[in-house]
C-alpha positions in Angstrom: 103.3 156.3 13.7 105.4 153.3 15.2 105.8 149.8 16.0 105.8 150.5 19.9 105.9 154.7 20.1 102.5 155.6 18.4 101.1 152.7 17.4 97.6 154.7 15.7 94.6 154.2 15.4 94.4 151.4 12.4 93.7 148.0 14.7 90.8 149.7 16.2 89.5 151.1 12.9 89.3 147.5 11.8 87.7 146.4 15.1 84.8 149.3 14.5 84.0 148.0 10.8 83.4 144.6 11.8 80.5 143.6 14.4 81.3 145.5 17.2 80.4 145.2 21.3 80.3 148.9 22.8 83.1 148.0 25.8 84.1 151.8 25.3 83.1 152.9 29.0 86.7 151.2 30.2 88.3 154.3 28.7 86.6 156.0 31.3 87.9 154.0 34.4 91.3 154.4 32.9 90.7 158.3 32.4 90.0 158.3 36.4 93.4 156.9 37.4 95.7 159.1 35.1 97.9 161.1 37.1 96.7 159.0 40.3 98.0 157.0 42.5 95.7 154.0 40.8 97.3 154.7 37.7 99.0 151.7 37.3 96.0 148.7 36.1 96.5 145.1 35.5 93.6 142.8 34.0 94.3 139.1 33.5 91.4 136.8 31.8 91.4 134.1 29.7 92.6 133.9 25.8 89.8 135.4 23.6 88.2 136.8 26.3 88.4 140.2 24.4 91.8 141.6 26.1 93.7 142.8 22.9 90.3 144.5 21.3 90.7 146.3 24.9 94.4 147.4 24.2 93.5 148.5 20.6 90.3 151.2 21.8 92.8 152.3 24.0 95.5 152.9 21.6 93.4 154.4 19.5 91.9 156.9 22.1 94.8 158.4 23.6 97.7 158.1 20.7 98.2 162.2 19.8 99.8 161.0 16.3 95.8 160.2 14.9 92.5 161.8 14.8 90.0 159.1 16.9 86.6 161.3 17.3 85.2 159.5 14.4 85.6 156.0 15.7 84.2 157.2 19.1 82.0 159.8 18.6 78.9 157.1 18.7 80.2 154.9 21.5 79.5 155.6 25.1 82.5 157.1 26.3 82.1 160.2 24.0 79.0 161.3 26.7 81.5 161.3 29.5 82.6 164.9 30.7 86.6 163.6 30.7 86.1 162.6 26.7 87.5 165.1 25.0 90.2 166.5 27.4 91.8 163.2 26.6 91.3 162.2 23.6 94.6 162.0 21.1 96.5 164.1 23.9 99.5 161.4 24.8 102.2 159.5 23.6 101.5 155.9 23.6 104.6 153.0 24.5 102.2 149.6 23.1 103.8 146.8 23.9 102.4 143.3 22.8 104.7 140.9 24.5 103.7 138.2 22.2 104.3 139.5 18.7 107.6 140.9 20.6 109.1 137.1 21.1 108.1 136.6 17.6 110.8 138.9 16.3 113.7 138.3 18.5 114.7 136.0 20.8 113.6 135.7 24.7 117.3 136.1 25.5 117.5 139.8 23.9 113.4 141.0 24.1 114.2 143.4 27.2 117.5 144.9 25.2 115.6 144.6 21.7 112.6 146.6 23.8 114.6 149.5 25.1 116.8 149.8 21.5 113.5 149.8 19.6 111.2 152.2 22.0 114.5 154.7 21.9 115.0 154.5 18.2 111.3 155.8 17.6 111.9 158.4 20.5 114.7 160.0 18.6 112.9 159.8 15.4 110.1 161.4 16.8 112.1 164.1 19.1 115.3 164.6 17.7 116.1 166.8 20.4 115.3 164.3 22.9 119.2 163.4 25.0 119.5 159.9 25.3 121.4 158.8 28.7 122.8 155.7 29.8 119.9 154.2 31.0 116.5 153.2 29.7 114.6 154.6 32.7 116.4 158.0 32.8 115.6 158.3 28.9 112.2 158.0 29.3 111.9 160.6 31.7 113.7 163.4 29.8 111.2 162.1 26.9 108.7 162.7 29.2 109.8 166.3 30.5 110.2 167.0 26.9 107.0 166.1 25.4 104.7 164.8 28.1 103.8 161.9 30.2 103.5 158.7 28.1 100.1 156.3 28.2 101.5 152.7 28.3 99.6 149.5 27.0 101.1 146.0 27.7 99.1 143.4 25.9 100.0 139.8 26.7 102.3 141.0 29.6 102.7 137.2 30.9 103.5 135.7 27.7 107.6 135.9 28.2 106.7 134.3 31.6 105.1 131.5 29.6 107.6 131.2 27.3 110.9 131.5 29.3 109.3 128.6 31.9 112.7 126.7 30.8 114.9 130.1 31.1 114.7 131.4 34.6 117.0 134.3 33.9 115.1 135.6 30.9 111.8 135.5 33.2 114.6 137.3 35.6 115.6 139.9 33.5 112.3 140.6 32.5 110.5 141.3 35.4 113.1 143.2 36.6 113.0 145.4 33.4 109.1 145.7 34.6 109.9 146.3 38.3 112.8 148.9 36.9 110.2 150.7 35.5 107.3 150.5 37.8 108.6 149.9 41.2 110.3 153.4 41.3 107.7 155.4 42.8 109.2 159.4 41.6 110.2 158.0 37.8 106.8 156.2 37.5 105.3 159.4 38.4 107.4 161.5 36.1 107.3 159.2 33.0 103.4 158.0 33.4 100.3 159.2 32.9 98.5 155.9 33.0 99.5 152.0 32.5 97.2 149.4 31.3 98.1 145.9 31.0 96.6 142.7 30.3 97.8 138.9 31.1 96.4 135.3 31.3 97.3 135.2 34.7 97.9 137.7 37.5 101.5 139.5 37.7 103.9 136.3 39.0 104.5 136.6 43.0 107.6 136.8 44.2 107.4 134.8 47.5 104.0 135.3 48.6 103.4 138.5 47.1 103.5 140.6 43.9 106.4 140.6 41.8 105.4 144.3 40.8 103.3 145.3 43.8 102.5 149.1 43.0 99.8 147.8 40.4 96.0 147.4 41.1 95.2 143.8 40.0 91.9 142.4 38.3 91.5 138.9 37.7 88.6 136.7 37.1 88.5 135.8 40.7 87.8 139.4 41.6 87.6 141.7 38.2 86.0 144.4 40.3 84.7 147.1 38.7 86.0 145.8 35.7 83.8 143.1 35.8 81.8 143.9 33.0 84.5 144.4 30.5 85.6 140.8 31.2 83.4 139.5 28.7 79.8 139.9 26.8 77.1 140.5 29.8 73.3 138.9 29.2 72.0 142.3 27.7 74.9 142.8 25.4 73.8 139.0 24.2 70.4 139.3 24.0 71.2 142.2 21.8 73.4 140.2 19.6 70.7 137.4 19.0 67.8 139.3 18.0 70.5 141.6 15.7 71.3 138.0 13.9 68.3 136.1 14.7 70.0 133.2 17.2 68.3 131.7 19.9 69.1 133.5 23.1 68.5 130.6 25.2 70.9 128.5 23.8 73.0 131.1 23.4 73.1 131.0 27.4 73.4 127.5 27.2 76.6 127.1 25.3 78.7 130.4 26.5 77.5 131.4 29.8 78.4 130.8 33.0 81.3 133.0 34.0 79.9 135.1 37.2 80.8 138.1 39.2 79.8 140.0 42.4 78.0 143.0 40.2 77.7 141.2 36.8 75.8 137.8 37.3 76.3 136.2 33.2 79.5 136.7 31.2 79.4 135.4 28.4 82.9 134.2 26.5 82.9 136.9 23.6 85.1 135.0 20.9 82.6 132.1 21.1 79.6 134.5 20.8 80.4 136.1 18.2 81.6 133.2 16.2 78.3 131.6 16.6 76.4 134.4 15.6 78.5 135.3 12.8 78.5 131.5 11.6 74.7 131.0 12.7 75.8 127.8 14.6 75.9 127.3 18.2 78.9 124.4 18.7 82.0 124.8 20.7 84.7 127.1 19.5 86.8 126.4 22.1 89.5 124.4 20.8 90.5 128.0 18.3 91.1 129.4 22.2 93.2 127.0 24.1 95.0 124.0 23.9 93.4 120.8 25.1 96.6 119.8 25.6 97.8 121.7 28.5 94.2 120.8 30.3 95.3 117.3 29.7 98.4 117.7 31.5 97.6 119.2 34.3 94.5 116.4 35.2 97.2 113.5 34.9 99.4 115.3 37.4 96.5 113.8 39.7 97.4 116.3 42.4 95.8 115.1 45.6 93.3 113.4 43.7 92.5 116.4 41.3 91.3 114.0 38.5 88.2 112.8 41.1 87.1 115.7 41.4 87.4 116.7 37.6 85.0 113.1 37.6 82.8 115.3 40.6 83.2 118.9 38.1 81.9 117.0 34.9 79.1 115.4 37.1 78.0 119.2 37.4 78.9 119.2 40.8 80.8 122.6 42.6 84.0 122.2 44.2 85.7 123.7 47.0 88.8 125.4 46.4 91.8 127.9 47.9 93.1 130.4 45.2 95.9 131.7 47.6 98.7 129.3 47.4 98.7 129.5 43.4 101.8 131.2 42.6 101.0 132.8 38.9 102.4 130.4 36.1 102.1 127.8 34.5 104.7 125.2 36.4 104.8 125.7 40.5 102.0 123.6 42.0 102.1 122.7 45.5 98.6 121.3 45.6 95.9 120.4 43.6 93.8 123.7 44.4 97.4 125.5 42.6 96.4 123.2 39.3 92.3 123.8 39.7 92.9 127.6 40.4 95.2 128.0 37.1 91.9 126.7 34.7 90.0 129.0 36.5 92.1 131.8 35.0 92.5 129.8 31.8 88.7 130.1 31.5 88.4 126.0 32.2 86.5 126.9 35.3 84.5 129.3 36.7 85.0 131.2 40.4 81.9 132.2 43.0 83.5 133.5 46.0 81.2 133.3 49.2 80.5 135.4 51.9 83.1 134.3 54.5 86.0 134.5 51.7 85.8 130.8 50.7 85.3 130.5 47.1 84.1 127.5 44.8 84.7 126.2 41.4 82.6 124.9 38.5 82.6 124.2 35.2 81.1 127.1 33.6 78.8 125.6 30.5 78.5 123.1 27.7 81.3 124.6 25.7 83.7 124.2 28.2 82.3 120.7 29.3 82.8 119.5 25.9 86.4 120.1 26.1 86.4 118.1 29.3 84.4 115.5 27.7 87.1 115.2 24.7 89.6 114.3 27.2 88.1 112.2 29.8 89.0 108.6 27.5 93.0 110.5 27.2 96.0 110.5 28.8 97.5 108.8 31.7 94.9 109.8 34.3 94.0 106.5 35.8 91.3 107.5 37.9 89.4 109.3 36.0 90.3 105.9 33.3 89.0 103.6 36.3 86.0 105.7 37.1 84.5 105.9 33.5 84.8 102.2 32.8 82.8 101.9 36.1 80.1 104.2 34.5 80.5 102.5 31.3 79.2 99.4 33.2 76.3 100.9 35.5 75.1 102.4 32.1 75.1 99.3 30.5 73.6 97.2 32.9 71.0 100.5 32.9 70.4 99.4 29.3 69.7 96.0 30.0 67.7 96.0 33.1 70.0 94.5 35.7 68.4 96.1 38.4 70.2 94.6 41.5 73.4 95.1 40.0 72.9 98.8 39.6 71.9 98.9 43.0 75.2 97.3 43.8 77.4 99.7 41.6 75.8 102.8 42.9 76.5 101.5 46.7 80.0 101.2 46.0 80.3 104.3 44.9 78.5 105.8 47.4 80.8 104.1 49.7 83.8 104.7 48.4 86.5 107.7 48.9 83.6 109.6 46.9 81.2 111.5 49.6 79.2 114.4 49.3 79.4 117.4 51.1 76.3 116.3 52.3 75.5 112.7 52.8 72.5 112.3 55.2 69.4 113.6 52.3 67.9 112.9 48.9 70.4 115.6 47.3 73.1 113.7 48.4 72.0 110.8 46.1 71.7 112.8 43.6 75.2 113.9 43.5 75.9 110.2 43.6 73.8 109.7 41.1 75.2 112.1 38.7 78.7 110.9 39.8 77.7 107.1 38.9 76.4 108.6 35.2 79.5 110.3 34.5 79.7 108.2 30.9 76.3 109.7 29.7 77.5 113.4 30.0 79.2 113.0 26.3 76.2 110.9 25.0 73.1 112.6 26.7 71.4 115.9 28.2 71.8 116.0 31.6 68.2 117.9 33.0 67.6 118.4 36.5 64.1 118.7 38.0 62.2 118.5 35.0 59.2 119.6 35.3 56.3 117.6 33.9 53.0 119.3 34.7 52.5 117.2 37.8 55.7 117.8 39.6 59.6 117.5 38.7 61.5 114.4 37.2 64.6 114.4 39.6 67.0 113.7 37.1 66.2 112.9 32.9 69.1 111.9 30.0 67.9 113.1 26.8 70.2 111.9 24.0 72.3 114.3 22.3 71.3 113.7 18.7 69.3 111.2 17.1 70.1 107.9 18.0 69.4 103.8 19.2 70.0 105.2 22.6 67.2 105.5 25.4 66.5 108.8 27.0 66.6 108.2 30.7 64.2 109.1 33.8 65.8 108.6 37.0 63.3 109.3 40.1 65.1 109.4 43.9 64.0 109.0 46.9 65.5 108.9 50.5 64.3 106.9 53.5 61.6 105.7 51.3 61.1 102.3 48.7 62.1 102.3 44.7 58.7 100.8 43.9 56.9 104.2 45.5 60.0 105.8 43.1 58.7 104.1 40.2 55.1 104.7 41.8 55.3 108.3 41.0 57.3 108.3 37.9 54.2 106.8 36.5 51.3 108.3 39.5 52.8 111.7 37.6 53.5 111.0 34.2 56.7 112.3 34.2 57.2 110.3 30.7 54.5 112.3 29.2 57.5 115.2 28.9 59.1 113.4 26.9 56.5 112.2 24.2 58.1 114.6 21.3 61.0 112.8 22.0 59.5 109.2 20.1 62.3 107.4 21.0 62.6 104.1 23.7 62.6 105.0 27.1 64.1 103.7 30.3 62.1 104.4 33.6 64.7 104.6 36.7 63.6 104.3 40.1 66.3 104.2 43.1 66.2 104.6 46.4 68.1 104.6 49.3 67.8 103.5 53.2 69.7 105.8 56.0 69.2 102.7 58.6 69.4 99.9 56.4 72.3 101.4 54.1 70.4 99.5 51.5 70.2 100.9 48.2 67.3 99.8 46.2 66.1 100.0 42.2 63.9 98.8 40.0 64.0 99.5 36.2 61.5 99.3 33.6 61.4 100.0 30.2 59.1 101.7 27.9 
């Protein structure tokens, strides 16, 4: 067993004795590509988002040096007819890029790769004739012993961290290319290459650096969808096994959607509420709110309005195709928006006619937004949540007209809904305008009530002085009929567990008067 020839079966072993998600079936995608033209995989998803568990099954299933039936005899890929003819039958080259650049330098990491990989080569096949090049040495290994299996784990992460050393990112790639760009050596030396990144493999130009690989991302994971992260049944599972609340379960960590799998969960996050028996956010052990922070005050185009239109729970529009795979070029600010889609900030639906649209994905994720909403340089996003801060106070207090008069403004400012001419278009004013409750309150939509839907309720978070809040809309029509069916309905009556003060909310807005309207009343 080596460090990168071998690595055995030991991280996996570890993975099966602690609570464990069957995601064995991807062993049987990769066992479809080996000797294929599709042989050469690439799957980029966010940190914790279960990529180096992925890279450790795999390991462990196809490294000859150990003896894996017993830590996959139960799982689902040992009923697959291609199970045992490759189980333990290759050598394995596992390469995890980031504990690499933890022992040497990003200057030497391709020349410390090739030394180390051809020092275990020899050891292992003393026979083996080493030749000038890396490439060439590989292949007579190959000839000798087999076609190799490679794993890449973090293959992005000397991208990341050579962003100030363009010739290290350089050499690098070309090291990759070198070995995966050659169509007859590729063949010769591999059976099958699997590797994993934060973001897709960098373009050169407009397209792949490496382009002989199949690429899935989480804008189009394919059929790998479902081992991007823990689907509904898989968490269902998980909260009757530990006795958790599925639906806030789906609350906290959902949100992440694909063409064939509709809920992915965020694994680390799942299974550190389970295991802790708290839901909360464990997102801050999975990515820096730091980095988030600096790409909002770049205020590309006026990114940091619509984060103000993402944390209202609104979608956004967005083009993915310009973003050029790192962490530095943006051209735009779909480049920046597109990047915390892969980091896992954001979640992508792509529709029908190609266009796709971005959200934020749930309230783990809009916490972190929430932290760093009062930081930073961002003006606008500064100048928009004192403007909230003062709607919400004069909500509080009862100034009626001059909510009115703070919700026109915004309505007629550079804000405007996709569409502006119906009662959901105030609403996504509305929302907008609240943008100070989302770290203090509940934000619930079409509540329903027992004699219709509340348009829009804030429940406080925890206990607390503060109000919970009905809002009623209505278009074309008066605030007093607003208020009129707030009470006509007893939409309050939904909230009598709550005990607490209550603020009743009735607005309304006039397409031929451009008058908006409200009366408040409290309870």
């Amino acid at each position: 067993m080596g460090n990168y020839l071998n690595p055995g079966n030991s991280g996996f072993e570890e993975i099966r004795k602690s609570p464990y998600v069957d995601k064995s079936d991807l062993i049987r995608l990769i066992n479809q590509t080996i000797g294929t033209k599709q042989k050469l995989i690439c799957v980029s998803r966010p940190r914790r988002f279960g990529k180096s568990f992925a890279t450790q099954m795999l390991c462990a299933y196809y490294d000859r040096t150990c003896d894996s039936a017993p830590l996959f005899d139960d799982l689902t890929i040992a009923g697959d007819p291609q199970y045992s003819r490759h189980l333990n039958q290759y050598d394995v080259i596992y390469l995890d890029m980031t504990g690499i650049i933890g022992e040497t330098s990003i200057a030497d990491m391709v020349p410390y790769i090739k030394r180390t990989i051809i020092c275990e080569l020899t050891a292992a096949y003393p026979q083996l004739e080493v030749t000038e090049g890396f490439v060439p040495t590989l292949a007579c290994a190959a000839r000798l012993a087999g076609r190799f299996i490679m794993v890449i784990d973090e293959w992005d992460a000397p991208i990341r961290e050579a962003k100030d050393n363009p010739k290290s990112q350089k050499d690098y790639l070309e090291f990759l290319r070198a070995l995966f760009k050659n169509s007859a050596a590729t063949s010769q030396i591999f059976a099958a290459v699997y590797m994993t990144g934060i973001l897709p493999i960098k373009k050169d130009g407009s397209q792949s650096a490496i382009s002989d690989f199949r690429e899935f991302s989480v804008l189009d994971p394919g059929e790998y969808a479902v081992f991007t992260g823990f689907t509904e049944n898989e968490v269902e599972t998980l909260c009757a096994q530990y006795h958790m609340d599925f639906k806030a379960a789906k609350d906290w960590y959902d949100g992440y959607s694909f063409d064939k799998v509709h809920s992915v969960y965020n694994p680390y996050s799942v299974m550190s509420a389970m295991l802790s028996g708290k839901f909360r956010s464990y997102w801050k052990k999975t990515s820096a709110a730091e980095a988030l922070l600096r790409y909002i005050d770049m205020d590309e185009d006026g990114l940091q309005d619509d984060i103000a239109r993402l944390v209202s729970g609104e979608e956004i529009e967005i083009d993915t195709e310009g973003f050029e795979n790192d962490f530095e070029t943006f051209n735009s600010k779909d480049d920046v928006l597109t990047l915390l889609v892969h980091l896992g900030y954001l979640s992508y639906t792509e529709e029908e006619d190609g266009s796709g649209t971005v959200r934020i994905p749930n309230k783990e994720v809009l916490l972190e937004f929430n932290k760093i909403l009062r930081k930073g340089t961002h003006t606008e996003l500064l100048r928009l949540i004192q403007a909230s801060d003062r709607l919400f106070e004069n909500t509080l207090h009862g100034n009626a007209s001059i909510v009115a008069e703070m919700i026109a403004r915004i309505h007629d400012s550079s804000y405007s809904p996709q569409y502006y001419n119906d009662e959901q278009a105030l609403r996504s004013v509305i929302r907008y305008a609240y943008l100070t409750c989302v770290d203090r309150y509940s934000k619930i939509e079409e509540l329903p009530s027992g004699h219709g839907y509340a348009d829009i309720v804030y429940l406080p978070k925890r206990k607390s002085l503060l109000p919970a809040i009905i809002i009623e809309l209505k278009w074309n029509k008066t605030a007093a009929g607003a208020l009129a069916q707030i009470k006509d309905r007893n939409y309050p009556a939904v909230l009598k567990d709550y005990g607490g003060p209550l603020i009743l909310v009735a607005i309304s807005y006039h397409a031929r008067t451009k008058v908006h309207s409200c009366i408040i009343e409290k309870q």
